[in-house]
N, C-alpha and C positions, 0 to 999 in steps of 0.2 A: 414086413409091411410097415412096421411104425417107422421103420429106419427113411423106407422112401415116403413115407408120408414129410417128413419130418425135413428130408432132402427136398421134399417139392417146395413144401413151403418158406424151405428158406431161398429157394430159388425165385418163388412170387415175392420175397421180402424185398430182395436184391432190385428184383423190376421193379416195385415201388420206389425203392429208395432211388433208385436212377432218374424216375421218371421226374421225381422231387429236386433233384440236382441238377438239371434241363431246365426246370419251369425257374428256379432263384437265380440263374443264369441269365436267361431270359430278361425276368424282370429286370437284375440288377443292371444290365447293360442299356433297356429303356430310361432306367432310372439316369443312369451316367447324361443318355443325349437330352432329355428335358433337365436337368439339372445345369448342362452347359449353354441348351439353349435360353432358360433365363436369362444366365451371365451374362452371355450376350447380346440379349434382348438392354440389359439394365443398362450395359457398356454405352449401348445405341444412342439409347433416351440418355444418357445424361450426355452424353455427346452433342445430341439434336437439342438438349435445353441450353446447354451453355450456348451453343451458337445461336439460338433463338434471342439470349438476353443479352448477348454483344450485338444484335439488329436491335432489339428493343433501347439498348444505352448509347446508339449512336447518336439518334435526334438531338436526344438531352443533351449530351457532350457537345456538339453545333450550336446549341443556343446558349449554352456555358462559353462557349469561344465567343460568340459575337456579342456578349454582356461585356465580359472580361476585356478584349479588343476596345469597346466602345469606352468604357473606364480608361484604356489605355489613352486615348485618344482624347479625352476629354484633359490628360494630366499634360499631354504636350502644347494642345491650346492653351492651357496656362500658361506653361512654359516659355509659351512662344512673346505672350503678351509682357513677361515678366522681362524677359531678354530685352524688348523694346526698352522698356523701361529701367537699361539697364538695375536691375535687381537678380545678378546671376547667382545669389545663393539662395533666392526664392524658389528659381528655375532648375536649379541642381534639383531640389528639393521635391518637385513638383515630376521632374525627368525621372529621381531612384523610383518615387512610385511607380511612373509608365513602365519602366523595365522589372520593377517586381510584375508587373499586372502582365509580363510576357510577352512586352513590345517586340518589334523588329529592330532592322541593321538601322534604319534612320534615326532611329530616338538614341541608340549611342551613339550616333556622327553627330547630333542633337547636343548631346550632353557635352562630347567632348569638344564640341568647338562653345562651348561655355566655358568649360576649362581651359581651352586655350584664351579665352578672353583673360577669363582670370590668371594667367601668366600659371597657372599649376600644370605644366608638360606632361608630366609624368602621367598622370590622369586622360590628360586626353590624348595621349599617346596610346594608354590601355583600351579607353575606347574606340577609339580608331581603328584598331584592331581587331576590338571584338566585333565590332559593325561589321570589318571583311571578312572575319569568319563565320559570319552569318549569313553573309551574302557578298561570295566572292564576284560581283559584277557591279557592286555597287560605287560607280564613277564618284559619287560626292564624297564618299570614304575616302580612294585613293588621294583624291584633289588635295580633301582637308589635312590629311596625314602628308602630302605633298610639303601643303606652305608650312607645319608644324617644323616637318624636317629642315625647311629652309632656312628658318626662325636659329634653329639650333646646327646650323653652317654643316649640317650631313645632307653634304648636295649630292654625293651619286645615289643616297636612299631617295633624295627626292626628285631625282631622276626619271628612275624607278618607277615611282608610284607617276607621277604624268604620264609615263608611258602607259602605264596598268589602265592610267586614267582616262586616258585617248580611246584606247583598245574597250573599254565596258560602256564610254558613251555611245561611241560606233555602232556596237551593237546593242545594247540597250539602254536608251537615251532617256536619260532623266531632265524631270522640266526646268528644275533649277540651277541647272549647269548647260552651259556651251561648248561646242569647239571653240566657239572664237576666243574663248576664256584659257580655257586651258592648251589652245597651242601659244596666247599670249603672253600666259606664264613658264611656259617651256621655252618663249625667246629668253627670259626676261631673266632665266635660270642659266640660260646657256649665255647671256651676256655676264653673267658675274663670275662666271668661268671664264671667259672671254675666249669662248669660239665664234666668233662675229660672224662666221658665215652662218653657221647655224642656227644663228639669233634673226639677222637677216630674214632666214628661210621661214624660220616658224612665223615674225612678226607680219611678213609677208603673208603666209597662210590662212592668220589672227583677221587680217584686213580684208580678205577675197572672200569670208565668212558673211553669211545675207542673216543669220540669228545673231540677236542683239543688238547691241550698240557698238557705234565706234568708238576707241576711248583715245583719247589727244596722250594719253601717255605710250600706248604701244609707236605711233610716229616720233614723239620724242626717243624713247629706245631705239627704235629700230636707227634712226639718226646718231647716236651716240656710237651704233656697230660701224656705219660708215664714216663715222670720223676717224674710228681706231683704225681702217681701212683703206684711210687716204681718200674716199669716195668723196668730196667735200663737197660737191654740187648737189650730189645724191641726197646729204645732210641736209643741208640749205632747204630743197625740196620739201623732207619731211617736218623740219623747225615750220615752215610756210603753212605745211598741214595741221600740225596740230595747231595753233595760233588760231588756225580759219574753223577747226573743231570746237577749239574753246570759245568761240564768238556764236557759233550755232546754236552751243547747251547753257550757255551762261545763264541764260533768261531762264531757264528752266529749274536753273539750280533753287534749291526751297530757300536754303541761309542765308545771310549775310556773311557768315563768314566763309563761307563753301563758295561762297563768288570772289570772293578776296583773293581766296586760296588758290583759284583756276585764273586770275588776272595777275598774282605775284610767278605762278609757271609761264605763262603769256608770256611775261617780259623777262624772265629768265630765259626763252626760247629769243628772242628778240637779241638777246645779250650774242647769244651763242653763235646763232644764226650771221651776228655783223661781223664775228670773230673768225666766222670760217671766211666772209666775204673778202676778209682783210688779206687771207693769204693768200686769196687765189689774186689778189688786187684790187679789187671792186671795192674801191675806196667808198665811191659815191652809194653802193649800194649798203657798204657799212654804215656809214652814216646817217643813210636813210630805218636801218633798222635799230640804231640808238637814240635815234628821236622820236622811232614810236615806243621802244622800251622808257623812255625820259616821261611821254604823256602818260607811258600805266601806271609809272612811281607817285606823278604827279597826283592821279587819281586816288591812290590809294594810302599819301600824304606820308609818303616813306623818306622821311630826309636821307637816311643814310645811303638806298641807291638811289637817291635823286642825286648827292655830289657825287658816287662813285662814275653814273652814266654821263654827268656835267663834262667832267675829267675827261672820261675819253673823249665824246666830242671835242672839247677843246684840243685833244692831243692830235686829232682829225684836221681839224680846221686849223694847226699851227703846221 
């Protein structure tokens, strides 16, 4: 009897101890899902707060840009005033700021064409640069980087950048540049190369242009492509045009010596103009455009082409 006593009750032990092995089982497995569900409660929330405090730091960031921006801007209107006033290492000076303060492409085409005043290439070569890789459409970049190249006789670079420069006014036109401008300097590029039709063509295109102004030197040019072309009537023409350009803007011009300056091309045209008349024969009509070149010398008390135009007249009239 004690033996099955003894037997039963190790058999109730047994079922205890099982039942005790189920319930810690139990537990520990609730314990696992709440213990991961925190984690990833925590994961959540810090997730949901970071993104909350990038919407909270955007505003602030926008009104740190448009301080910063407006600083920028306030250093190029000095700049700009400094330039007038020829003072371009005031203007440099005034520009490092704008670009520390995280200007745009204009305040380097800004700078560098300061540095290209001041004859330092190198410099506003880099700017020029860094303008278009800042903004690869910016037409004033290529332009300026254009006549830098031209400066330093690397015509097909500045080629190039005319072409860049056509192509980003086209489509996104800036106020202080033209076409008329820049196909005038793509004749003016392609006459020093001396593809006269192609100079022709562009100064032609410079002129069919209704923004801005006419300038009495794309006529002159374009005149110089038809002389090299045997066109000589053609020439004649445009010598007549610019002469009747420079009579238009004279008045307007602000200097005295800026009106000098368009009355000495005058009669330089006047020169040219009687030289082409001479060979086609039009003696009379040479003569007639050496005595008006004689009264601008006259005007502008130039003895030395006043004998040189004397001379040919007389050599006219003998």
């Amino acid at each position: 009897m004690k033996k099955i006593k003894t037997t039963t009750r190790n058999i109730k032990v047994k079922k205890v101890v099982s039942k005790g092995t189920h319930c810690q089982d139990a537990v520990w497995s609730w314990a696992i899902y709440v213990y991961w569900f925190i984690i990833l409660f925590f994961i959540a929330a810090t997730f949901y707060i970071i993104g909350r405090g990038h919407e909270f730091l955007k505003p602030s960031r926008n009104v740190v840009s448009e301080e910063v921006l407006k600083q920028a801007q306030d250093f190029v209107d000095s700049a700009k005033e400094k330039i007038v006033a020829n003072d371009l290492d005031g203007a440099i000076v005034d520009l490092n700021a704008a670009i520390d303060s995280n200007a745009g492409a204009n305040v380097y085409t800004l700078r560098g064409e300061a540095y290209m005043q001041m004859g330092d290439y190198q410099n506003a070569l880099n700017d020029f640069d860094s303008a278009i890789e800042v903004d690869g459409m910016n037409a004033v970049a290529f332009y300026d980087r254009a006549l830098l190249n031209m400066r330093l006789e690397n015509y097909e670079a500045a080629m190039s950048d005319i072409n860049n420069a056509l192509a980003a006014q086209s489509m996104k036109p800036m106020d202080n540049l033209t076409l008329r401008d820049l196909y005038a300097k793509r004749g003016q590029l392609n006459l020093w190369q001396k593809n006269w039709q192609g100079a022709i063509a562009d100064y032609t295109n410079s002129l069919a242009r209704a923004e801005g102004s006419v300038s009495a030197d794309v006529y002159a040019e374009r005149a110089e492509a038809y002389t090299a072309m045997g066109m000589y009537q053609n020439a004649i023409n445009d010598y007549t045009s610019a002469v009747r350009v420079i009579a238009e803007q004279i008045q307007a011009t602000p200097t005295q010596e800026g009106r000098e300056s368009q009355s000495s091309n005058a009669m330089s045209y006047f020169e040219k103009s009687a030289a082409l008349n001479l060979q086609l024969g039009n003696n009379d009509l040479a003569k007639k455009d050496l005595e008006s070149a004689y009264a601008i010398a006259a005007a502008l008390n130039d003895a030395e082409s006043l004998s040189r135009i004397q001379n040919l007249i007389n050599g006219l009239n003998n």
